[in-house]
C-alpha angles and dihedrals in degrees: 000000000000085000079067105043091048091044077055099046092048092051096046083052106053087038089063094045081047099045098045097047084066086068086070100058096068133061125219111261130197130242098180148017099271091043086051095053093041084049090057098047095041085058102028116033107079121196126218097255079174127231086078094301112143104169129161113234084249089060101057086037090059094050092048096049089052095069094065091069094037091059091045098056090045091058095049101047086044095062097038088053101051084041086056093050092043090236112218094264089231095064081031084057087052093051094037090059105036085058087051091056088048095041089045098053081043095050077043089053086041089052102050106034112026137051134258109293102056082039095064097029090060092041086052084049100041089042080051089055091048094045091047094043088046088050094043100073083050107051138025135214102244 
């Protein structure tokens, strides 16, 4: 069983990464005068982050937005990789819950500040990590 759950972490994982680098193909697009306006400033106006630093509030937001997938594909990688090894499921059980406690505050930060679909995408992650740590004390890899 904890082959499955972590076949089922893994693709949760790499279907969020997926799903959210869609976001980046697209660009907002107004459907009224005030969007339009919020639109211009949210890409054009650049604020004084000091240092030198002159960056559009689109442009924090993006780079922001790009270490969600990021995660999720670390996290990914991380845990086919160790599958792959046949890590010992004590050290597997370690992992397993320190990306619980990361993909937990990360479903926290979903709930609170996003909409539906990352919601569900990084429940579906943080319920895979639960599922693969309680597994883990059960089964092992080899």
């Amino acid at each position: 069983m904890l082959r499955k759950s972590l076949f089922a972490l893994i693709t949760f994982q790499f279907l969020a990464a997926f799903l959210h680098s869609l976001s980046f193909l697209g660009k907002p697009a107004a459907t009224n005068e005030t969007e339009k306006q919020l639109i211009d400033l949210f890409t054009n106006y650049k604020q004084d982050l000091g240092a030198g630093f002159s960056r559009s509030t689109y442009d924090l937001f993006t780079g922001l937005s790009a270490c969600f997938p990021l995660i999720c594909v670390l996290g990914g990688w991380i845990n086919l990789y160790f599958l792959r090894k046949k890590l010992d499921s004590s050290l597997f059980r370690g992992l397993l819950f320190i990306e619980m406690v990361v993909f937990g505050v990360l479903f926290a930060v979903m709930i609170t500040f996003t909409f539906l679909p990352p919601i569900v995408v990084t429940g579906l992650i943080f319920s895979g990590c639960g599922m693969a740590w309680f597994y883990s004390s059960r089964d092992s890899l080899t």
